[in-house]
Structures are given as structure tokens and as C-alpha cells.
C-alpha positions in Angstrom: 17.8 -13.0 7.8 18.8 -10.0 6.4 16.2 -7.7 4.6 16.5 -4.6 2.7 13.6 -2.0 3.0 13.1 0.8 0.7 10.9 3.8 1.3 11.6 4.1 5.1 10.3 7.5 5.2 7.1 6.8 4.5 3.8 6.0 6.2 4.0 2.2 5.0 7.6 2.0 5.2 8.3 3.3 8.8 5.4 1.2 10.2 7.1 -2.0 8.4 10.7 -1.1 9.8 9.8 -1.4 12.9 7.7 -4.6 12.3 10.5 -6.7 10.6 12.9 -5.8 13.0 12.0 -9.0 15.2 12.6 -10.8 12.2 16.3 -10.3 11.7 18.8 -7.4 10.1 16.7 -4.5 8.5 18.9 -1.9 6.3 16.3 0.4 5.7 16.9 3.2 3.0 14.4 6.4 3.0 14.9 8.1 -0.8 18.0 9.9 0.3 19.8 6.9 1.3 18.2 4.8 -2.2 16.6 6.8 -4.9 14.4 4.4 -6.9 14.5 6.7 -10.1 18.5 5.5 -9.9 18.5 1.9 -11.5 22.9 2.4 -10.8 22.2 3.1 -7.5 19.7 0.7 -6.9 21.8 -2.1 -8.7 25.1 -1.5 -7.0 23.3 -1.2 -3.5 21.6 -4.8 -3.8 25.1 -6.4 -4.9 27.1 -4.7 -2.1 24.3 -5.5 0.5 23.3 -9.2 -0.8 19.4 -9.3 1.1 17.9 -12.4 1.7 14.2 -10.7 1.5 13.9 -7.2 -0.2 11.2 -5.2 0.8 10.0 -2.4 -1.4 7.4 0.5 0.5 8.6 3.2 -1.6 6.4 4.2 -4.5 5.1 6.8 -6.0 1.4 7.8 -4.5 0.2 11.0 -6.0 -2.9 9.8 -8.1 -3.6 12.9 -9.0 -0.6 15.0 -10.2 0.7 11.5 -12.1 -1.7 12.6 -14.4 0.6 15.2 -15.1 3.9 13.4 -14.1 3.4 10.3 -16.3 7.6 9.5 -16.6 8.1 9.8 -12.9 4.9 7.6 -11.7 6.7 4.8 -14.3 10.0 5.4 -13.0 9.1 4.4 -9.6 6.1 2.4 -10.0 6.9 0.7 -12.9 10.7 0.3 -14.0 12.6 0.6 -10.4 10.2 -2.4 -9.3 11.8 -4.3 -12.4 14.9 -3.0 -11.7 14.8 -4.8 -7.7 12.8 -7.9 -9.1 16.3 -8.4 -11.7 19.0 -8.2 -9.1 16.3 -10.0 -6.2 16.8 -13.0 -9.0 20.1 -13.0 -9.1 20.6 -13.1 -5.6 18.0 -15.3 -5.2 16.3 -12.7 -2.6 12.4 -12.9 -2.2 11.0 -9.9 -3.2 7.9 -8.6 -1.6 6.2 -5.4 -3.1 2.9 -3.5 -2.6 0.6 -2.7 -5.4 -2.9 -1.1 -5.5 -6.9 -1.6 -5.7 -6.6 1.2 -8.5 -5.5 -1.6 -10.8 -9.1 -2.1 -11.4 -11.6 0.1 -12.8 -13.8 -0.6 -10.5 -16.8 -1.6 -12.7 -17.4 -5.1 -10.6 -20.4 -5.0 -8.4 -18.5 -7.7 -5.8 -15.0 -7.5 -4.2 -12.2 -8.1 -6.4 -10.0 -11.2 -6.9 -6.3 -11.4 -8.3 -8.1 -13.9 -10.9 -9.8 -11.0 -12.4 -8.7 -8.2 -15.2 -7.1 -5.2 -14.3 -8.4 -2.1 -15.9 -6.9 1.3 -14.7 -8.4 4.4 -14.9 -5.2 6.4 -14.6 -1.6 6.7 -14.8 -0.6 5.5 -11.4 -3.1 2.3 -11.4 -1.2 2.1 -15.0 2.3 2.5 -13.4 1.6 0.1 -10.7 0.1 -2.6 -13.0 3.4 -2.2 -15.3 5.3 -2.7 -11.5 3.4 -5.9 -11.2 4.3 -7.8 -14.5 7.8 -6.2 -14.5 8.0 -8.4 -11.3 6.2 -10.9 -12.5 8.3 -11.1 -15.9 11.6 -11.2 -14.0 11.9 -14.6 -13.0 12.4 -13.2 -9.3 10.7 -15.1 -6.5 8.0 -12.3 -5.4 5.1 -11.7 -3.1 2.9 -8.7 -4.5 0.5 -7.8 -1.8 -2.4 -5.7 -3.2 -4.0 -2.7 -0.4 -6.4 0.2 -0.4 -6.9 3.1 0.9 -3.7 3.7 2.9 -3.6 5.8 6.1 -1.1 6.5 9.2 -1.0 8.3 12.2 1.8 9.9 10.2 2.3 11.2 7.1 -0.1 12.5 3.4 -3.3 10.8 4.1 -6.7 10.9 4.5 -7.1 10.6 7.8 -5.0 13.5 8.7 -6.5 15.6 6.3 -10.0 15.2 8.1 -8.9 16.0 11.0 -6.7 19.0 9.9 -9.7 20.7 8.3 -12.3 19.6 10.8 -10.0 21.2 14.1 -9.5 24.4 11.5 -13.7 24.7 10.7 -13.2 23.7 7.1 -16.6 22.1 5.6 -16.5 18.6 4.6 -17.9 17.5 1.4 -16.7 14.0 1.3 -17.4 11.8 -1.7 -20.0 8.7 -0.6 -20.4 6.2 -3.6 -17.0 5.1 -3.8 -16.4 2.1 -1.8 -13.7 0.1 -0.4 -11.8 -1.0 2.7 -9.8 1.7 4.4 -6.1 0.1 5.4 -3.9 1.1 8.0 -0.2 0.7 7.5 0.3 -0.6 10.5 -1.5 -3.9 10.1 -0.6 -4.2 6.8 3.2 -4.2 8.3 2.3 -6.3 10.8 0.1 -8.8 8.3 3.9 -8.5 5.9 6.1 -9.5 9.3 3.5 -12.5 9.6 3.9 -13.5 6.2 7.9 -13.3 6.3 7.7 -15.1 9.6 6.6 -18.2 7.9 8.7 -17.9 5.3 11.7 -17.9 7.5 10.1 -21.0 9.1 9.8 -23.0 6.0 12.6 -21.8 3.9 10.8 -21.4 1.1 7.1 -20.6 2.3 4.2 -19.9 -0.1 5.0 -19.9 -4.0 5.6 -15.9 -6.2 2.2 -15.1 -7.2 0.1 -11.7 -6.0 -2.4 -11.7 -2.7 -5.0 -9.0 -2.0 -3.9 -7.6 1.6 -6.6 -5.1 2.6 -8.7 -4.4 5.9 -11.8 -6.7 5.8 -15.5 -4.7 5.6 -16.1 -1.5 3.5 -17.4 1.3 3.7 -17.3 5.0 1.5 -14.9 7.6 2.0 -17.7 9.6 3.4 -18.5 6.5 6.1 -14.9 6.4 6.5 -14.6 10.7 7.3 -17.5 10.1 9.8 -15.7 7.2 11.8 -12.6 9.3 11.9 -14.1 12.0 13.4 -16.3 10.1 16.1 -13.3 8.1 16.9 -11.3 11.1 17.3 -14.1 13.1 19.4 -15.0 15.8 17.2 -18.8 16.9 16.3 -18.0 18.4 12.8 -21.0 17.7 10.2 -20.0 15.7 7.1 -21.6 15.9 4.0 -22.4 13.3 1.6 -21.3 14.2 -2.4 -21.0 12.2 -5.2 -17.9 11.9 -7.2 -19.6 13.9 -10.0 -19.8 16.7 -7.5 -15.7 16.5 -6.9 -14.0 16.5 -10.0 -10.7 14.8 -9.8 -7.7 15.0 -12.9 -7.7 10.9 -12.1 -10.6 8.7 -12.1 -10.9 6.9 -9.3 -12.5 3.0 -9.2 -16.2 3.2 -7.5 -15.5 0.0 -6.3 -12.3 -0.8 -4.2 -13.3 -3.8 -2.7 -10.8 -6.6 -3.0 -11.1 -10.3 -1.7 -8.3 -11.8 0.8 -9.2 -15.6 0.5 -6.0 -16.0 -1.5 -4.2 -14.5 1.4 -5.8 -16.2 4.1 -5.1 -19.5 2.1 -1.8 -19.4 0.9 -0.5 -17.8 4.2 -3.1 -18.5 7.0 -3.1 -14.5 7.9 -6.8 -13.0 8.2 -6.7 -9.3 8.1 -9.1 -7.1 10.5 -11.8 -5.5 10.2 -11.0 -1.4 9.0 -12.3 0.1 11.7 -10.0 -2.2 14.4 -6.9 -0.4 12.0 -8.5 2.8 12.3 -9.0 2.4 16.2 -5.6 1.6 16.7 -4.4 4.9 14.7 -6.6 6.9 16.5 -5.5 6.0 19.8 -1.9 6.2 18.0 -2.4 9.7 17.7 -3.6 10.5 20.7 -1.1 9.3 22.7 1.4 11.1 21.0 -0.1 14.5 20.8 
């Protein structure tokens, strides 16, 4: 099986290169190699390279400055996604993609479904919605996996940027009534090899449609700042704000919480709890420091 992965560079993508490789052929392309904002490039790569399963982990992730950046958060989130789901078509490639709890405004008091109504509260939940039915519209067989709250051992996230300002003395003033389930980009490459892995088996496996792939449990961003830094041995005082007290360009959903029963269905894969995920990094890091 041959499968094309974008966004190789990144904290999703690298994890997931290494996860498919059991799996057959991966051509993986960081943004040098495939520049999503390139519909030419992205067109003639897919027609010289002919994947049997394309893989897209490349996306644009800065909530906040695509406040700011509205034509780039589309181009990548929104009309290069359309762009793969066209050509996946007519190669009749399976398409798998990642979208985003900030789809949702996060106004439901229980975890989310992918029966409910999106509702974003800022450009890139916009963008990545506008991904989603560009996909959807295509005709393209597709597997959107909905995640939260992404983190690596590598990388822009949150978890390195706890324990970059903890080890420097910084105060921490972490937000504590937004809630949902922090997601390591590991297991949600392992939970994508799993899923292709039964597609290869079948030759078809489960229909298109979207599934909510996130770390089972929940917790705050403030809960999840306090795990990080007990897991990782440091003593540094966290305090508890709301999300008043931390103004933001972009809105973010108070509720992040999204349901995986479709996922555990339709492919049999039941994700971890997030602080397994966030055990797992930790010890990542130590190992390689």
C-alpha cells in the first residue's frame, strides 16, 4: 500500500510517519517538499505519485494569529483539503484528514458527537469546518478524524511551553474552566495506523463519514499544566484563572469534550485515557534529553 503523507514536519505528522511505515510505502512531504497553499503542486504531485491512502497532518494551527491571517488559515485548512479530496477521487485513494474540537462552540454541557452542529468561534474552527465539507462535497472516499488539544514531545505545544517557563521561574496562570481531553500525537498516529490496518484487511473497511478521535477523560488546561509538571518532577505552583482573566484574539470552546463511540464502533479502536498519552510523552522526553 502506498500512502502519501503531508505535513511530515510536524508534531502529528512525524509521529504518524513513523507509525504507517509498518503498513507499506510512506512518501512523506514536510511543506518544503509539498506546500499545501500550491493547488499545482499539490495536483501534479498526487497524479505523478498515484497513493492508494493519502494522509493529510499538515494544517494550519495558529488559533490565534488566524484571527489576523484569515486567507492563509483557508488556504490550508479549507481549500488545499478540497484540493487532495478532488484528485484522492480520481484516483480513487482514501483520504484520511484531521479536523478539530474548535468546530464547536462549545456551549454543550456533555461531550460532543459528530451528530451535532458545529458552531465556531473563530477563524480556524471556521477554516477547518470549510476543510470538512470541502471533503465531504468531493465525492472522495474520506475518514475525518476529529482531536483536541494536541501535544508532542516535539514541536509548538502546550506541553513544552509549561515546562519551558516552569524550568525558567516563569509564573503560571493557567486557564481552569475550559475543558476537554488533552491528545498526544502519538496515539492518535498509532489509533490512524490501526484504523488503516483494517482497511488494508478488508479492502474497503468502514464507509467516508467523520469519527471523533480524542484521549478518553477530561480535564482543564489548568488540570492538564499540573499533571505535566508532576509527571515531569518539577514543584512549580500553578494557578487557577478563568478565561476572562486571559484574554485571547480567538475564542476558545469551554467545552472540548468529544465522544468516540462512533469510533470505537465503526472501527473497533478505543482510545486511552489522556494521562496514559501524557505518560508516554513524558517519559519520551526524558529519555531523550
Amino acid at each position: 500500500m502506498r500512502i502519501l503523507l503531508t505535513g511530515s514536519a510536524g508534531q502529528l505528522g512525524w509521529e504518524l510517519e513513523r507509525a504507517l511505515a509498518p503498513l507499506g510505502e510512506v512518501i512523506a512531504f514536510d511543506r518544503a517538499g509539498l506546500d499545501l497553499a500550491d493547488p499545482d503542486r499539490i495536483r501534479s504531485a498526487l497524479r505523478e505519485l498515484k497513493p492508494a491512502v493519502l494522509v493529510n497532518a499538515a494544517a494550519y494551527t495558529a488559533v490565534d494569529r488566524a484571527e489576523s491571517e484569515p486567507d492563509a488559515a483557508f488556504a490550508i485548512n479549507a481549500r488545499a483539503p478540497g484540493i487532495l479530496a478532488e484528485e484522492a477521487g480520481r484516483l480513487g485513494a482514501l483520504l484520511v484528514h484531521y479536523s478539530t474540537d474548535y468546530v464547536f462552540d462549545g456551549a454543550k454541557a456533555g461531550p460532543y458527537t459528530e451528530d451535532d452542529s458545529p458552531n465556531p468561534l473563530g477563524v480556524y474552527g471556521a477554516s477547518k469546518l470549510e476543510g470538512e465539507r470541502a471533503i465531504r462535497a468531493s465525492g472522495a472516499r474520506h475518514w475525518i478524524f476529529r482531536t483536541s488539544w494536541v501535544y508532542a514531545p516535539r514541536g509548538k505545544n502546550f506541553l513544552l511551553t509549561i515546562l519551558r517557563l516552569a524550568r525558567e521561574g516563569k509564573p503560571l496562570r493557567v486557564v481552569s474552566d475550559q475543558f476537554g481531553a488533552p491528545t498526544s500525537a502519538a496515539m492518535l498516529a498509532h489509533a490512524t495506523a490501526e484504523a488503516l490496518s483494517t482497511h488494508a484487511r478488508q479492502d474497503a473497511g468502514p464507509p467516508s463519514g467523520i469519527c471523533h478521535m480524542s484521549a478518553a477523560g477530561r480535564t482543564s488546561w489548568h488540570g492538564f499544566a499540573c499533571a505535566i509538571l508532576r509527571e515531569s518532577g518539577i514543584a512549580t505552583p500553578v494557578t487557577a484563572i478563568t478565561t476572562a482573566d486571559y484574554p485571547t484574539p480567538a475564542r476558545r470552546p469551554a467545552n472540548s469534550i468529544l465522544d468516540n463511540g462512533q469510533l470505537a464502533a465503526r472501527f473497533g479502536i478505543r482510545m486511552p485515557n489522556w494521562e496514559d498519552g501524557l505518560r508516554e510523552a513524558a517519559a519520551a522526553l526524558k529519555a531523550s534529553s
